[in-house]
N, C-alpha and C positions, 0 to 999 in steps of 0.2 A: 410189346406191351409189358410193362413194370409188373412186380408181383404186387398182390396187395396185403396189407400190413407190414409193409418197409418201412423203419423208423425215419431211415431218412428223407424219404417222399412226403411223408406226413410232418414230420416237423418242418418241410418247407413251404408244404399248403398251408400249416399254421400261421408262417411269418407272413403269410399275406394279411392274416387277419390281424397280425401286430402292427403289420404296416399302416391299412388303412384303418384300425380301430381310432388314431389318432385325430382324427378329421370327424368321429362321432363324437367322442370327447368334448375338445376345444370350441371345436365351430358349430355343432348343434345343439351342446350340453353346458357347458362353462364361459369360456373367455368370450367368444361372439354373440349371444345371447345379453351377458349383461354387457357388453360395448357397445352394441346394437339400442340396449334398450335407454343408457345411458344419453347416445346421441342422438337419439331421435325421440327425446321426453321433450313435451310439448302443454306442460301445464297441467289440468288435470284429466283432460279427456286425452292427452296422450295422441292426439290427431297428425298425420305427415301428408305431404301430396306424394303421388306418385305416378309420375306419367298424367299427371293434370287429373286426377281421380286422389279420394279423401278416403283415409282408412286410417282406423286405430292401428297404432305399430305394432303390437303384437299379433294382433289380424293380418294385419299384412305381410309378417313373417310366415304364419300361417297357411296362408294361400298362397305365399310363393313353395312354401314347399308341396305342400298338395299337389299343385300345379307340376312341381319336379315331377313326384311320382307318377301324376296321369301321367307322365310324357313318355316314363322308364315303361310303364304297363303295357303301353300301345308300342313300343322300338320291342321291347324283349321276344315277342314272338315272332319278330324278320330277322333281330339279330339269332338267336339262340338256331331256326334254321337253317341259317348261312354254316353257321357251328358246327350242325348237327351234320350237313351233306358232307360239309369238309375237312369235319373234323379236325379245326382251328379255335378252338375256345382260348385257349392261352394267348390266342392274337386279341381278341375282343377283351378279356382282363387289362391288358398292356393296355389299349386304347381309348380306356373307360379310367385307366387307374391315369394316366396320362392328362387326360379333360378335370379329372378330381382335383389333382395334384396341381397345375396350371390356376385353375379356377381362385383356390385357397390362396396359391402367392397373391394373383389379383387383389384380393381383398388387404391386399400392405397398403392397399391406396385409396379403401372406403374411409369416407368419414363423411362427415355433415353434409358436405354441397355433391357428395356425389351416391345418394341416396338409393338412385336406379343400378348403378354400376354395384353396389354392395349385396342389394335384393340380386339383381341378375345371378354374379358370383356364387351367393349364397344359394341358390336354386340350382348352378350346373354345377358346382361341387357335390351334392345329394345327387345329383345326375351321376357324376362318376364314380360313385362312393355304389349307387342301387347297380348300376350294369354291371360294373364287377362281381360282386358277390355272388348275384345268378351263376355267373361260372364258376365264381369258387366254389358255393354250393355243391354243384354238379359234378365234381370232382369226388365227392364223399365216397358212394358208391363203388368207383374205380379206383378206392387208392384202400380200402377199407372194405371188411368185409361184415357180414350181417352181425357177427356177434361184438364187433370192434368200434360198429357206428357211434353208439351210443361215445363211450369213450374219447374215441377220436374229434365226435362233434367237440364235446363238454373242452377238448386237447386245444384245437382252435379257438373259442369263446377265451376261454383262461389266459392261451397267448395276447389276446386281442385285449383287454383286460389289462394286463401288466403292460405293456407296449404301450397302450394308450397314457397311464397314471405316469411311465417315465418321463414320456412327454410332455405331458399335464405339469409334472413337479418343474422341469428345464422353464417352461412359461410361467408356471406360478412365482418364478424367481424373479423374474421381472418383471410381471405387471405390479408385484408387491413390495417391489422395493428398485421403483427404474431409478431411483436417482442414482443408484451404485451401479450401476452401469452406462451414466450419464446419459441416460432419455429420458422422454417423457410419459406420464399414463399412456398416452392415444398411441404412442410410438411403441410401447413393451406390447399392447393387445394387437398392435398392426405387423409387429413384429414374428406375434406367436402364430397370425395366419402362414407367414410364408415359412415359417420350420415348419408347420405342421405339411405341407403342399413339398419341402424337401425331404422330411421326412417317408412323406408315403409314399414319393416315388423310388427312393434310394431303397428302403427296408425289400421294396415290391420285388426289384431286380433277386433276391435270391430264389422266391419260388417261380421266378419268371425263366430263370436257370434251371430249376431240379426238375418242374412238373412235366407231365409229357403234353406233348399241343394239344391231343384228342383224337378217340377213335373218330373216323366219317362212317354215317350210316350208309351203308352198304346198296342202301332201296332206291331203285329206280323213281324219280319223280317227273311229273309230265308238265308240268305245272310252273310259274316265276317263282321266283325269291322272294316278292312285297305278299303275293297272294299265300304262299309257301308256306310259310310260319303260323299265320293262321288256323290256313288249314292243317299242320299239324296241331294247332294246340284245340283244335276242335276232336280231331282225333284222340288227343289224349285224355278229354275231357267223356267223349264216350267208352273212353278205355277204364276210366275211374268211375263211369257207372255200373262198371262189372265188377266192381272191386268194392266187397261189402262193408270193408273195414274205411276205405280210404275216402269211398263218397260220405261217411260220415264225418271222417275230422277234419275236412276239407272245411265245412262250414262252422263248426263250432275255432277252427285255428281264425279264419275271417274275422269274426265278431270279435273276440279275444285280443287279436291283433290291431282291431281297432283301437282298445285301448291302449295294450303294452307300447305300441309303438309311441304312441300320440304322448303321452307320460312322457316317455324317454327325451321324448323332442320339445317339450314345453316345462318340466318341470324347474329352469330356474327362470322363466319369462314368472311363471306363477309362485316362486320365490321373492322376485324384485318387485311385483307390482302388485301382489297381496298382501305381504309379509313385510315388506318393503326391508328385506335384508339386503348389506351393503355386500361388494363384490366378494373380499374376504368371506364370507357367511356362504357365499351363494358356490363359491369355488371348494371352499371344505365340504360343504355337504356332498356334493358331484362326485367327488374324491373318494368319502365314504361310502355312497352306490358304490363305484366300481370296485372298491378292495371287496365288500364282501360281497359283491355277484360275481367276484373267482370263487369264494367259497362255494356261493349257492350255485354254481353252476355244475361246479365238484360234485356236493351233494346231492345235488337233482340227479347225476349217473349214476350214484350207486343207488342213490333211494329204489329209483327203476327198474333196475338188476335185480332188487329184491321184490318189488311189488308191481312193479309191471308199468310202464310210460303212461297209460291213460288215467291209473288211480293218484300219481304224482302228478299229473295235468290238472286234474279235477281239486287237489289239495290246492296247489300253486294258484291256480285261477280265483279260488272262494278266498284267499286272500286279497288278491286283484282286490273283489270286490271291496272287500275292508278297510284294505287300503285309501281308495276312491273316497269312500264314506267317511271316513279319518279326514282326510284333503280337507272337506268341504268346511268341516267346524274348526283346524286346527287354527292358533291365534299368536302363537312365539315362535322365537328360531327353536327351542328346545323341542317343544313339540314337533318342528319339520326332522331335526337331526333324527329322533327316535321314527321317525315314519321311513325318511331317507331310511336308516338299516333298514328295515321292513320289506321297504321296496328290491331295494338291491338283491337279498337275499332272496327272492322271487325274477326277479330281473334278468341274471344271467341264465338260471335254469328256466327259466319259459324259453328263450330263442335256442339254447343249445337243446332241449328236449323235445321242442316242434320241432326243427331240419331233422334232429335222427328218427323218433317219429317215421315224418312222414317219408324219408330213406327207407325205412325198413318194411313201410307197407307196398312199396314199389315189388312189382315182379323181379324177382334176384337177376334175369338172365337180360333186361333189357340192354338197347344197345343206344339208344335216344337219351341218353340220362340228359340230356342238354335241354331239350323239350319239355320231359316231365319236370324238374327245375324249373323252368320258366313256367310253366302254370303255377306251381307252388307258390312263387316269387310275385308274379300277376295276381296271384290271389293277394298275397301280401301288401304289394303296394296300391292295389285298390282299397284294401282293409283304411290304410297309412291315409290315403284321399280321404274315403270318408270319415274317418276320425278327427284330422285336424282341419277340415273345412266345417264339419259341426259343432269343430273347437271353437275357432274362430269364430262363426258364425253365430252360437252362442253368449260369446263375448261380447259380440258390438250390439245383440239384441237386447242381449238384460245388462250391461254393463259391467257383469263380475264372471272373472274366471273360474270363480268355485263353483255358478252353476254349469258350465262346461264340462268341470272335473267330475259332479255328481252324475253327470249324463253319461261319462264314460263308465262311471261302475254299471248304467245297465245292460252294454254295451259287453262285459265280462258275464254280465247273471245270463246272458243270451246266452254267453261260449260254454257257460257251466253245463246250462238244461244240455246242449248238442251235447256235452263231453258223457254227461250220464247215459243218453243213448250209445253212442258210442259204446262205452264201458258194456251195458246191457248185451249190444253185438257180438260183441269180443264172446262173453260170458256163453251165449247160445251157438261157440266155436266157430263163427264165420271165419273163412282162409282169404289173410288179406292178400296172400300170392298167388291166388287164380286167378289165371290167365286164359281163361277160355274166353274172355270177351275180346280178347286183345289181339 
């Protein structure tokens, strides 16, 4: 077993998140989004078939990724067991970062007439992108120790972050100017899929080299592998009702999540088809998120260090809200830029300060970290389902995506009420490392 807090260990769990940060970027934040939305505008209601069924396109976007996440929710508790007996998680990264990576090239060959193949693609890339992280995740713990988590998360986010903008910038040179590289529009966005699918397999291969496979839990099991995982995570689900601290932010991360996530994933559909800013517009702003959520993800560790993770939750989320409520009335690109910073600078410090978080209210000694990971994760991509299926869902009901985005600020004001409990807990010294239930 590796010591924990080896620089070298952790700067190569890092490059996993620089690897696949690029594939959040491009294909669910910037270039795929307006290409997408580009070729499949359909007049003013924006209507496509697919699979002989009628859906607004951005709805449709929508539900196919929903759709991704139910699927990752219900696989991650057989896979992460398989994990856990065998302790092979660095096999199931490789095999997830692999389906990611594949998926993205696919999409060199979406365009207009092949409508299903582009949704599909676009659905089991987010497939490879959610399986891996649960293990990268899981890895925090074991490479990191409790006073380094926090740090080490905010280490990863920040890689993830700059890997993805170098990315970003190599593509933004082509779709904005393909004639100097003699293509076409459709050809420079078809182009940025498959770098993004070589990129994230190429960058993966170094912490596919440093990290170690994984401890196997040690414990006798009596039981299959399909039934196995389950019943672990029901286990761990009773193990977190003993744990005063963690059965709290368990549901205020949920609702929260709902939002942040769903933002992250629609914010330039709700760019092009509110605001109706053109790709240029829509690729700066994405751009601006990510440079300063390296700030804000910086600042979100040390704020913590000084005031404690749940009072820097509670700040960051009553912005959420503001944020949300800004959405609704804003009416220029100027107005989205000034909100983009807003966002961003909340943006990276919410997902790096939830994982350390919820790493730190874990029992220090556990040997399952694969398991509790996946409930976290489960938790998350359920959040992820119901957010952008009420997104969607929202959308085709009253016709406008701002009342979607107003729905998602209630969606935060829920995570806020849980995080004051929480905070309250903390305050009357609950030990979120008792393990007497466990």
């Amino acid at each position: 077993m590796q010591p924990k807090n080896d620089k070298k260990t952790i700067r190569a769990w890092a490059m996993f998140d620089w690897a696949n940060s690029a594939y959040n970027l491009v294909i669910t934040s910037t270039i795929f989004p307006a290409y997408y939305a580009t070729i499949t505008a359909n007049g003013n209601n924006d209507k496509v078939k697919f699979f002989g069924g009628t859906f607004v396109n951005t709805a449709l976007s929508d539900y196919a990724l929903a759709a991704a996440y139910l699927v990752i929710a219900l696989l991650l508790p057989i896979l992460t067991s398989i994990a856990d007996y065998r302790g092979n998680k660095k096999a199931f990264m490789q095999f997830f970062t692999l389906i990611g990576a594949i998926s993205c090239g696919l999409l060199f060959f979406f365009d207009a007439n092949h409508l299903e193949l582009g949704v599909i693609c676009f659905a089991t890339a987010a497939i490879g992108y959610c399986g891996g992280f649960v293990f990268y995740n899981s890895y925090l713990p074991e490479i990191a120790t409790l006073d380094m988590q926090d740090k080490v998360s905010a280490k990863g986010f920040t890689f993830g972050y700059i890997g993805s903008v170098l990315l970003q910038l190599i593509c933004f040179a082509f779709v904005l100017s393909p004639k100097t590289f003699g293509i076409t529009g459709q050809t420079a966005a078809q182009l940025s899929f498959l770098l993004v699918g070589l990129w994230w397999i190429g960058f993966a291969q170094i912490p596919f080299k440093v990290l170690p496979k994984g401890s196997p839990n040690v414990q006798v099991h009596n039981y299959n592998i399909i039934e196995g995982g389950f019943i672990e995570l029901a286990k761990v689900f009773k193990k977190v009702k003993g744990m005063p601290l963690l059965k709290r932010f368990l549901p205020a991360f949920f609702f929260y999540s709902m939002g942040v996530q769903t933002v992250m994933l629609v914010a330039t559909s709700f760019g092009a088809k509110e605001l109706k800013l053109d790709k240029t517009q829509l690729i700066t702003i994405i751009l601006i998120i990510q440079l300063v959520a390296i700030v804000g993800a910086n600042l979100m560790s040390r704020l913590s260090a000084k005031y404690g993770n749940v009072k820097v939750l509670i700040t960051v989320v009553f912005f959420w809200v503001i944020a949300c409520v800004l959405a609704y009335f804003i009416q220029t690109a100027m107005q989205f830029y000034t909100l983009a910073i807003l966002v961003g600078l909340v943006m990276g410090g919410i997902q790096s300060l939830s994982r350390s978080t919820y790493s730190k209210y874990l029992p220090q000694n556990i040997t399952d970290t694969a398991s509790f990971f996946s409930f976290y994760d489960v938790t998350e991509k359920l959040a992820i389902v119901g957010g952008l299926f009420s997104f969607g869902f929202i959308e085709e009901l009253s016709g406008s995506m701002r009342n979607s985005v107003l729905t998602l600020s209630g969606f935060f004001f829920l995570g806020l009420i849980l995080l004051f409990s929480l905070l309250k807990a903390e305050k009357k010294g609950a030990d979120s490392t008792d393990i007497s239930a466990v």
